[in-house]
C-alpha positions as CSV (number, residue, x, y, z in Angstrom):
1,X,0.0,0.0,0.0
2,X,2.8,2.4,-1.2
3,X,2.3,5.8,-3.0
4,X,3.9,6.1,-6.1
5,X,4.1,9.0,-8.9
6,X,4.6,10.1,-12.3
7,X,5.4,13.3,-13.6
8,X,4.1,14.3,-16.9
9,X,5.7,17.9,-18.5
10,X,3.0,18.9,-20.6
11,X,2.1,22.2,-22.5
12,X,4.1,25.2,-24.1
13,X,5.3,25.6,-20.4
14,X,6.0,22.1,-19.6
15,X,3.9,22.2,-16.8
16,X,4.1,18.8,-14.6
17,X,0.8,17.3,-14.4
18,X,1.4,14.2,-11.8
19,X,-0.4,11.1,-11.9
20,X,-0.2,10.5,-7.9
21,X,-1.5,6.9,-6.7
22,X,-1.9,3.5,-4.2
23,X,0.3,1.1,-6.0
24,X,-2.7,-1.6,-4.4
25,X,-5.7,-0.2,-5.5
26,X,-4.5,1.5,-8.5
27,X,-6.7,4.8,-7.0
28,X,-5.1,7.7,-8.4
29,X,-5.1,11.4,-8.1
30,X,-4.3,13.2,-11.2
31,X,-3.3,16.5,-10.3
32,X,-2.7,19.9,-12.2
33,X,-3.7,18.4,-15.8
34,X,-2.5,21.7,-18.0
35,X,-2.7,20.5,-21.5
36,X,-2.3,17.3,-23.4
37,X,-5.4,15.6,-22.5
38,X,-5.3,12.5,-24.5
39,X,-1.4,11.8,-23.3
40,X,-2.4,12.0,-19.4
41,X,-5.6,9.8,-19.5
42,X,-3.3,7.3,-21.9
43,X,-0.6,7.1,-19.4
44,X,-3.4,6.5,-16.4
45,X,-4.8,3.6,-18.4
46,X,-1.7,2.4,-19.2
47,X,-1.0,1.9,-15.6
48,X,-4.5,0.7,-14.7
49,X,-5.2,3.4,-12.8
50,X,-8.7,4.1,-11.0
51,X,-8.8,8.2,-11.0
52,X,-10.2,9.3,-8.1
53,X,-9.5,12.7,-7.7
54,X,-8.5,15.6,-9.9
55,X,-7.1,18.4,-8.3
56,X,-5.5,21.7,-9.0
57,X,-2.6,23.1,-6.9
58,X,-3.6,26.8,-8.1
59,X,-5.7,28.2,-10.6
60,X,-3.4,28.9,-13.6
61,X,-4.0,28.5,-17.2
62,X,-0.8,26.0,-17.6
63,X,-2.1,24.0,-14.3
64,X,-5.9,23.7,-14.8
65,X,-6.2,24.0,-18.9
66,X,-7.5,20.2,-19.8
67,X,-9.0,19.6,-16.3
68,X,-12.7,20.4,-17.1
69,X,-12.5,17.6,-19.9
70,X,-10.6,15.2,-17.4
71,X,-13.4,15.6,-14.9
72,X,-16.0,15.3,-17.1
73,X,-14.4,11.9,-18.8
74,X,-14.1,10.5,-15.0
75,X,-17.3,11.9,-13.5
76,X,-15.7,13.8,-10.8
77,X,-15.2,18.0,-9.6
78,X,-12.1,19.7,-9.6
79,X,-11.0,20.2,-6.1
80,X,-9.4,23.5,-5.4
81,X,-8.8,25.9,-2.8
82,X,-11.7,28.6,-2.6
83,X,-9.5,31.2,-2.4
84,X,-8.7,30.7,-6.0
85,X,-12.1,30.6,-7.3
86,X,-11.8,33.9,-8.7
87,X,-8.5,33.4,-10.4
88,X,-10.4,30.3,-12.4
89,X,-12.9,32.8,-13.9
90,X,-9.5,34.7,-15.2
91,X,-8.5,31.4,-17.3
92,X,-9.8,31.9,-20.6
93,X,-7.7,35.6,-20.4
94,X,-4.9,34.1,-19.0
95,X,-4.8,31.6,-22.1
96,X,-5.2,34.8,-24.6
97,X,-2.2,36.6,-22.6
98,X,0.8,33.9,-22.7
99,X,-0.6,32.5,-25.8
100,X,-1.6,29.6,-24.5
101,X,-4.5,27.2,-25.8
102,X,-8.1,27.9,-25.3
103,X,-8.8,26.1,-21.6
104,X,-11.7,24.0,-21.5
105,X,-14.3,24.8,-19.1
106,X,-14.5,23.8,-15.0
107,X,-18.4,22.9,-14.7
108,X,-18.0,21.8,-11.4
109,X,-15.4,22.4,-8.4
110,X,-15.3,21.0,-4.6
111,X,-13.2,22.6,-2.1
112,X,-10.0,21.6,-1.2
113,X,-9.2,23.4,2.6
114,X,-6.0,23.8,4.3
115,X,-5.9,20.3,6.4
116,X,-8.3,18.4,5.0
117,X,-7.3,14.9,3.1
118,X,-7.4,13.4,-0.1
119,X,-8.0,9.6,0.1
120,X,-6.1,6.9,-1.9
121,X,-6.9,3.5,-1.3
122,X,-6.0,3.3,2.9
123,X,-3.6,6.3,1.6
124,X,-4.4,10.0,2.5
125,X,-2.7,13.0,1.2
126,X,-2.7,16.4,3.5
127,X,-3.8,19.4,1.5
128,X,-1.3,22.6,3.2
129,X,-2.8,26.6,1.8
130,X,0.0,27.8,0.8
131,X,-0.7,31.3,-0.9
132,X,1.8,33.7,-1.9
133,X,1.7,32.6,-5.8
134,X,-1.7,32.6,-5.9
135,X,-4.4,33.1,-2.8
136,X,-5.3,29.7,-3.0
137,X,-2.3,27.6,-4.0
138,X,-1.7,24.4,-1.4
139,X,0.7,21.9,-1.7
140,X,-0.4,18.1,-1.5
141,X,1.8,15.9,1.4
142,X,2.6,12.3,1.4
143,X,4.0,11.8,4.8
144,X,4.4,8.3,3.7
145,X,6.1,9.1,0.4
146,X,8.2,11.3,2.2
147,X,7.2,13.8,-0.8
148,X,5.0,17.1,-1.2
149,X,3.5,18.0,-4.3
150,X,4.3,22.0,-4.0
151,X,2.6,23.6,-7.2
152,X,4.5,26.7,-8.6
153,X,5.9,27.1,-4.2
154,X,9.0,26.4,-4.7
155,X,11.4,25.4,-7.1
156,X,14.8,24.2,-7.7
157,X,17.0,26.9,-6.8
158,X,14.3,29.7,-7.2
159,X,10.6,30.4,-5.9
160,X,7.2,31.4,-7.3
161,X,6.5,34.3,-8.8
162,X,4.8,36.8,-6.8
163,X,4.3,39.8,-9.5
164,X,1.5,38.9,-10.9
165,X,-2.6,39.3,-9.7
166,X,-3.2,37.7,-6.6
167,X,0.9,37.0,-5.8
168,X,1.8,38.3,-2.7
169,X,5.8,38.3,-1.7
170,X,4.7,38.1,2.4
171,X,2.3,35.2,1.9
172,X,5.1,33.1,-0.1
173,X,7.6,33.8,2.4
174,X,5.3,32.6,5.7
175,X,4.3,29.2,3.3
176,X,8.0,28.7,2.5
177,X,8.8,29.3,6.2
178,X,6.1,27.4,7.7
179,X,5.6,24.3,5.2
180,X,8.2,23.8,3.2
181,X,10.7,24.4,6.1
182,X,9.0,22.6,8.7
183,X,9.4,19.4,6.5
184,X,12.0,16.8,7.3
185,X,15.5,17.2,4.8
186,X,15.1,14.1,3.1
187,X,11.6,14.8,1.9
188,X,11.0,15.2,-1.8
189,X,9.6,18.5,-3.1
190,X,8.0,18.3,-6.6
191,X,7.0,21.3,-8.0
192,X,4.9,22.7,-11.0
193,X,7.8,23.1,-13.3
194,X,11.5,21.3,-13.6
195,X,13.2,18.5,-12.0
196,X,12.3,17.3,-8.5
197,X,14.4,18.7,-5.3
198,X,14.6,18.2,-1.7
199,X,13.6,20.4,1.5
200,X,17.4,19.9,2.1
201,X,19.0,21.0,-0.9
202,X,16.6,23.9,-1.0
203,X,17.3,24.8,2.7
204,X,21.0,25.1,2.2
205,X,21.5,26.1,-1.8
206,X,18.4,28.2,-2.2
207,X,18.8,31.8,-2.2
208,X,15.4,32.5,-1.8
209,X,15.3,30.8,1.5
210,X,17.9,32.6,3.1
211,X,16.8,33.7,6.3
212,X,13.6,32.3,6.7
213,X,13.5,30.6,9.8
214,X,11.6,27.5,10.8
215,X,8.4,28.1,12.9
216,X,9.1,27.6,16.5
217,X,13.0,27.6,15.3
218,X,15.3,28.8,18.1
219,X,12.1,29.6,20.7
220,X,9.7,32.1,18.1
221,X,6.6,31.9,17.1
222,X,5.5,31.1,13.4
C-alpha cells in the first residue's frame, strides 16, 4: 500500500501534471492536468489506474487547462482551494495573454481546505494553503512518500513568482517558512515546473530561503 508517482511535463510551459496513486488499489489522483489531454488519460490507463480525484494546486492556465474535460471523462469535480475561485474565472484571459491554448471549461469544483485529506486506497494525502503565488495555492503531502506536491511554491534553486494578480511576496515567504521548512531534509519536493528537489537542498543552496526561519526555530513563534 505504497504511493507512487509520475510526472508528466505537458504544454508550451512544460507544466508537470502528476499522476499521484496507491500502488494496491490503482486509486489515483491526477493533479494539475494543463494541456495534453489524450497523453495523461493514456498514461493513467496504461497503468490501470482508478482516477479518483482531480485536483489543482492553483488556478493557472498552464495547471488547470485540460482539467474540465478530465473531470468530465471521469465523472468527478475539480477540487481547489476557494480562495482561487476567482483566479479560475480569469482562465480563458490568462490563455489569450501567454498565448496559451483555449482552456476548456471547470463545470464543477469542490473545495480543497487547508488540512483536510485526499484519500487513496487506505492512503491519505494532506492538503497545506500555501498562498503567496496565488491566494489559493496548497501543496499536496505524502507523509508516507516522504514527498509534497508544492505547485508553482518552490522550485529548484528559485521560488514562485509573486508579481502577478493575486501574488503576494509576504504570503510566499510565511508558506516557505512554515511548510516547506517545517518538513524533514530528506523529503522530496516536486513542484509545477523542472526536475524534482529536496527540503534539504533547498534549505541550504536556495537563495530564496535565506533567512527564513523554521516556525518555532530557536524559541519564536510562526
Amino acid at each position: 500500500m505504497e504511493i507512487r508517482f509520475e510526472a508528466i511535463p505537458v504544454g508550451l510551459l512544460e507544466t508537470n501534471c502528476y499522476l499521484i496513486w496507491e500502488d494496491s488499489s490503482g486509486s489515483a489522483l491526477i493533479l494539475d492536468p494543463g494541456d495534453e489531454l489524450s497523453r495523461i488519460v493514456k498514461r493513467a490507463r496504461e497503468l490501470q489506474l482508478r482516477v479518483s480525484a482531480i485536483a489543482l494546486t492553483h488556478a493557472h492556465v498552464d495547471h488547470a487547462g485540460v482539467a474540465g474535460s478530465i473531470a468530465e471523462m471521469f465523472g468527478l469535480p475539480v477540487l481547489l482551494h476557494p480562495a482561487d475561485l476567482t483566479l479560475l474565472e480569469t482562465i480563458p484571459f490568462q490563455a489569450t495573454l501567454y498565448g496559451l491554448p483555449e482552456p476548456d471549461p471547470i463545470h464543477e469544483t469542490a473545495p480543497l481546505r487547508d488540512g483536510e485529506h485526499i484519500v487513496l486506497g487506505k492512503q491519505r494525502l494532506e492538503v497545506r494553503h500555501t498562498p503567496g503565488h496565488s491566494p489559493g495555492s496548497v501543496c499536496i503531502v505524502s507523509q508516507s512518500a516522504r514527498t509534497a506536491w508544492v505547485g508553482d511554491l518552490v522550485f529548484r534553486g528559485s521560488v514562485g513568482r509573486t508579481d502577478i494578480p493575486g501574488g503576494s511576496p509576504q504570503d510566499l515567504s510565511k508558506s516557505l517558512r512554515e511548510v516547506i521548512l517545517s518538513l524533514p531534509d530528506e523529503f522530496r519536493l516536486c513542484p509545477g515546473h523542472g526536475p524534482e528537489t529536496t527540503v534539504g537542498e533547498e534549505r541550504c543552496g536556495n537563495p530564496f530561503l535565506r533567512g527564513l526561519i523554521q516556525p518555532h526555530a530557536h524559541g519564536e513563534e510562526p
